[in-house]
Kinemage of the C-alpha trace (Angstrom):
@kinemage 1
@onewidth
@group {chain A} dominant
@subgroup {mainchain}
@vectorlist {calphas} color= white
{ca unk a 1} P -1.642 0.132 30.570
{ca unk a 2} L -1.065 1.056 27.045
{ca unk a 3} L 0.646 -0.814 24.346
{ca unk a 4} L 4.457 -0.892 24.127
{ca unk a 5} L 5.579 1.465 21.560
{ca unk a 6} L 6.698 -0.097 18.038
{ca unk a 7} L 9.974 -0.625 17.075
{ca unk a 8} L 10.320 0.538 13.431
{ca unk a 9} L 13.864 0.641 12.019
{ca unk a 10} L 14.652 3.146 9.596
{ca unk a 11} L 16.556 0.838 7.522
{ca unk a 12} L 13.646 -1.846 7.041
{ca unk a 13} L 11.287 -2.138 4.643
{ca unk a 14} L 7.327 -2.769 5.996
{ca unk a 15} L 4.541 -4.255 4.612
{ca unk a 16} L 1.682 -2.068 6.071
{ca unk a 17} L -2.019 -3.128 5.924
{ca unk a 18} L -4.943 -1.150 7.568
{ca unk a 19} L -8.380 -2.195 7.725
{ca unk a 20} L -12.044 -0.808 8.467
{ca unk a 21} L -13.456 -1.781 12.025
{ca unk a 22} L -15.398 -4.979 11.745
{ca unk a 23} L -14.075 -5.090 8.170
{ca unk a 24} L -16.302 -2.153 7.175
{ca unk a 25} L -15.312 0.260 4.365
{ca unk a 26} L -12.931 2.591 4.386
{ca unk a 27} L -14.265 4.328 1.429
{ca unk a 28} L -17.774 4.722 -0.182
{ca unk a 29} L -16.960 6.229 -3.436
{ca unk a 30} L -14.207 7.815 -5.590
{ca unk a 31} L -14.040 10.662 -3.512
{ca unk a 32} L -13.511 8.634 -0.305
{ca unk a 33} L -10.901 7.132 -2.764
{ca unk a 34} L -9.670 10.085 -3.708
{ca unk a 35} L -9.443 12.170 -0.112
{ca unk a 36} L -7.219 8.968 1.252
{ca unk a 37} L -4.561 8.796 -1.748
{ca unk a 38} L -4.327 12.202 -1.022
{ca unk a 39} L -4.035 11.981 2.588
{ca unk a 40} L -1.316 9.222 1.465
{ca unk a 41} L 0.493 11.541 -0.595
{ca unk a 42} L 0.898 14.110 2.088
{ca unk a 43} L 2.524 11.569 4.439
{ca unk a 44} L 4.681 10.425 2.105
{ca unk a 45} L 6.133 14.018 1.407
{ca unk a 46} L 5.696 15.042 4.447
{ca unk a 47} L 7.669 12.919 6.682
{ca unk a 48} L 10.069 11.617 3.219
{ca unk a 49} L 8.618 8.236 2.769
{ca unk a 50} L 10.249 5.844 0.473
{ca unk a 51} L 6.719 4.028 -0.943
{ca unk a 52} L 7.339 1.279 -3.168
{ca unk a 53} L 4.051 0.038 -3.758
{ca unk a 54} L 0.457 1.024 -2.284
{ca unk a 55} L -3.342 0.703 -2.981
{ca unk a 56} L -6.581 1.014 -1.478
{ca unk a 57} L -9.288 -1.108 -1.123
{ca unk a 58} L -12.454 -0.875 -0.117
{ca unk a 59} L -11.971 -2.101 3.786
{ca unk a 60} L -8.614 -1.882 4.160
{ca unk a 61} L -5.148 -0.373 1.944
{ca unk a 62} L -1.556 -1.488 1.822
{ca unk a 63} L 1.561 0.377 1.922
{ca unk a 64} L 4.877 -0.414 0.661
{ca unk a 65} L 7.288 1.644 2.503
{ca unk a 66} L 10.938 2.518 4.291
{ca unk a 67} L 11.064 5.365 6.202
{ca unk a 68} L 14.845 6.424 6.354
{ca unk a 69} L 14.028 9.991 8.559
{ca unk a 70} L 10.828 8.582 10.716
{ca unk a 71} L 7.739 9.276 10.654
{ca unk a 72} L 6.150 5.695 10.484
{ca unk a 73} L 3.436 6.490 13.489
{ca unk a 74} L 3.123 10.165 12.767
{ca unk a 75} L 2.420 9.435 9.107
{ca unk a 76} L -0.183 6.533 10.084
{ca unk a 77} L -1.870 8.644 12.551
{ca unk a 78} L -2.236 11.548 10.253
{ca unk a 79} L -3.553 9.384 6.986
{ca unk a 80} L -5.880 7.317 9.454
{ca unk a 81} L -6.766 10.156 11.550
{ca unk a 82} L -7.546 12.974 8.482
{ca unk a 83} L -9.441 10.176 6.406
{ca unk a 84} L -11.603 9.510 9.389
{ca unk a 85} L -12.424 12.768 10.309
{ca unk a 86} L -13.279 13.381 6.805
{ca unk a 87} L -14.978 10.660 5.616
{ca unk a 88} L -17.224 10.008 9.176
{ca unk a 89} L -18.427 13.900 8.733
{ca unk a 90} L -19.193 13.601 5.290
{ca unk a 91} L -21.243 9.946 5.728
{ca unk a 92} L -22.654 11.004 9.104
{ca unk a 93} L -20.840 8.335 10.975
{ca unk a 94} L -19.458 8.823 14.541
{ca unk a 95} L -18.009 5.289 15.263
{ca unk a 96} L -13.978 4.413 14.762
{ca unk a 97} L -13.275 4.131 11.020
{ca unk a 98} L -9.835 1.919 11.498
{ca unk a 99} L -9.960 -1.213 13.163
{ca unk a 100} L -6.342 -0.818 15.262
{ca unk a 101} L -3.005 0.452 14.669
{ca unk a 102} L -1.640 -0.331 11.611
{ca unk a 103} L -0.660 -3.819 11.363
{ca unk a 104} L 3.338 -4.450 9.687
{ca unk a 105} L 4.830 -7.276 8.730
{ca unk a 106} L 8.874 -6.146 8.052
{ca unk a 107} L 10.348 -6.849 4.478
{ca unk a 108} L 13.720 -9.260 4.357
{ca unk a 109} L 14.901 -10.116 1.350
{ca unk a 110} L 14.191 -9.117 -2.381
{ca unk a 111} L 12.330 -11.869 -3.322
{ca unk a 112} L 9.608 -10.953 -0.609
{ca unk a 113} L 9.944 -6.989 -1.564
{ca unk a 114} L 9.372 -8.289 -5.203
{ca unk a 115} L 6.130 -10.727 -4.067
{ca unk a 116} L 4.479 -7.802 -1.800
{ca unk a 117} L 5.007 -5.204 -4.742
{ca unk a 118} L 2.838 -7.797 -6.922
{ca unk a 119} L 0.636 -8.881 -4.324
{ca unk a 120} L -0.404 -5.063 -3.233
{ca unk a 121} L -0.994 -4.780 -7.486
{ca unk a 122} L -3.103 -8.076 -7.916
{ca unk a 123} L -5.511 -7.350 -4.792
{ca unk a 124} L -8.247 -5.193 -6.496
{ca unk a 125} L -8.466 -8.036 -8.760
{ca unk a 126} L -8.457 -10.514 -6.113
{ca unk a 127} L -10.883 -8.347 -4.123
{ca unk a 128} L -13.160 -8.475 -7.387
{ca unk a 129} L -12.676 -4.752 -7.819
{ca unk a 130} L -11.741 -5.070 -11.345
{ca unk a 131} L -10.589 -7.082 -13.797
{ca unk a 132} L -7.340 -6.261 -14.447
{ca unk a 133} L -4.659 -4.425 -12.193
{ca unk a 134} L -4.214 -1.238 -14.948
{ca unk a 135} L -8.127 -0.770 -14.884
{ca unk a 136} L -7.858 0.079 -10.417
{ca unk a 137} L -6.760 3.903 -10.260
{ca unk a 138} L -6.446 3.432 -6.392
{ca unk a 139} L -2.701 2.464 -6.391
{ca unk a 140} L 0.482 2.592 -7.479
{ca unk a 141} L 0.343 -0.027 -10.437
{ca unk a 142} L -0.374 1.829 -13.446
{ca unk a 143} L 2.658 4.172 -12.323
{ca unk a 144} L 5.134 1.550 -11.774
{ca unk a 145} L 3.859 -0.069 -14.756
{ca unk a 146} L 4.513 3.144 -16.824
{ca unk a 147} L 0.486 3.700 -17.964
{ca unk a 148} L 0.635 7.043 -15.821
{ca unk a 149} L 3.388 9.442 -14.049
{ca unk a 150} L 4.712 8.762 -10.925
{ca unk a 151} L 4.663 10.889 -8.156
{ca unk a 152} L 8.103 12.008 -6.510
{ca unk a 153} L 7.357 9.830 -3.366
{ca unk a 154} L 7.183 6.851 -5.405
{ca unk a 155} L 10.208 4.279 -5.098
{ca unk a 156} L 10.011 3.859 -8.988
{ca unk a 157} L 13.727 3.221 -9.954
{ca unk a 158} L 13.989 0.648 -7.138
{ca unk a 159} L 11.219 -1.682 -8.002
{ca unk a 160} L 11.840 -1.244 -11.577
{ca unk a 161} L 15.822 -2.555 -11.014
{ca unk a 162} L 13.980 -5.672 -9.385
{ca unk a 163} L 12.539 -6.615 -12.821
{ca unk a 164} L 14.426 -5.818 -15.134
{ca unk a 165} L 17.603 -4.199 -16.744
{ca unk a 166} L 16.039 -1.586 -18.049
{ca unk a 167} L 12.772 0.677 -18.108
{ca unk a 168} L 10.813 -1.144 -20.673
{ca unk a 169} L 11.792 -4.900 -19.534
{ca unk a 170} L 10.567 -3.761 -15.655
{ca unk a 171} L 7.433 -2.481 -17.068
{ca unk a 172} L 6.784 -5.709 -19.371
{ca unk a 173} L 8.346 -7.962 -16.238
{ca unk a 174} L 6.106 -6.127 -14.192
{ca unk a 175} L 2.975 -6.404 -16.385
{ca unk a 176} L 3.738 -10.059 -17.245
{ca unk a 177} L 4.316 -11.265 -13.547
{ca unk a 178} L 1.076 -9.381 -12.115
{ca unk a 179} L -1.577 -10.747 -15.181
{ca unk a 180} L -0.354 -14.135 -14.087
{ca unk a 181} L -2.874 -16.023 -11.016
{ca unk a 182} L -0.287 -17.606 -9.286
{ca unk a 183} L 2.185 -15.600 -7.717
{ca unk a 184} L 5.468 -16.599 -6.929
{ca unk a 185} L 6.787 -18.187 -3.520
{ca unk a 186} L 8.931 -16.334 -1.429
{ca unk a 187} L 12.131 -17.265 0.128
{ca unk a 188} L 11.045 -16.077 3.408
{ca unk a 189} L 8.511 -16.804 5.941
{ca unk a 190} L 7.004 -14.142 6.149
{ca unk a 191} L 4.842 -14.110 2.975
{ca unk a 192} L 1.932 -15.933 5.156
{ca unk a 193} L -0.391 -13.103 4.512
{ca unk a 194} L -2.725 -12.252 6.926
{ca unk a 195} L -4.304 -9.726 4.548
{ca unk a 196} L -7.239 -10.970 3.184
{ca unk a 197} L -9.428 -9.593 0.745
């Protein structure tokens, strides 16, 4: 018997993490980088995603999203499924890439929007990727931050009006808020990660 089918409502926000079987990489190099933003991308205009946030890690990437006309599985399946297909022909690999499904953790209030949107831009650094957040090109920092266009897809105006009143005070709010090591506590339960670096 199979798994029961998810229940994703078109209204909510997710939290979406997916990770390399047995923690394994997802992506060797900047080209592995590269070939799954752009796998990303083509979900997110493809099926009209409203991404707030995302970045990729070496064993595992988050994603920020609502998806008002569908498309959560469909999306997943073709990001997951493309990237694998790629990336296991070009390494020589035959075994599963992705771990599961991807896992979702649903988004309900601002506060917790505003903490995932700074936790998905601190965890290169966490992950001792980089330093800093606007050095990691894998994610959707340095665009919400203003250091480099935005793509269409990209829920700018929305996380912007979270902090502040206007373009530059989001982008200094922003900056200010993700340099800083401790990260600020929810108002909901749900902000027990399970998402490792």
């Amino acid at each position: 018997m199979g798994r029961p089918l998810r229940q994703i409502d078109k209204e909510d926000i997710h939290h979406v993490m997916c990770r390399g079987s047995n923690r394994g990489p997802l992506a060797w190099d900047s080209h592995d980088y590269e070939s799954l933003a752009a796998e990303l991308a083509k979900a997110a205009r493809r099926y009209r995603w409203e991404v707030f946030a995302w970045c990729l890690l070496t064993n595992h990437y988050h994603v920020l999203l609502r998806t008002p006309l569908g498309g959560f599985s469909d999306g997943f399946q073709l990001i997951n499924g493309s990237h694998s297909r790629r990336t296991n022909y070009r390494h020589g690999r035959t075994d599963h890439l992705f771990r599961n499904r991807p896992h979702s953790v649903a988004v309900r209030s601002e506060a917790h929007l505003a903490v995932a949107i700074l936790y998905i831009a601190r965890n290169p650094v966490e992950a001792g990727l980089c330093r800093t957040a606007e050095e990691w090109s894998f994610g959707s920092y340095r665009a919400l931050a203003g250091l480099e266009p935005a793509p269409s897809w990209l829920a700018v105006r929305e996380v912007h009006a979270l902090f502040g009143i206007d373009t530059a005070n989001a982008h200094a709010e922003l900056a200010r808020l993700v340099r800083n090591e401790h990260l600020p506590v929810s108002d909901t339960e749900e902000m027990s990660w399970p998402f490792s670096p």
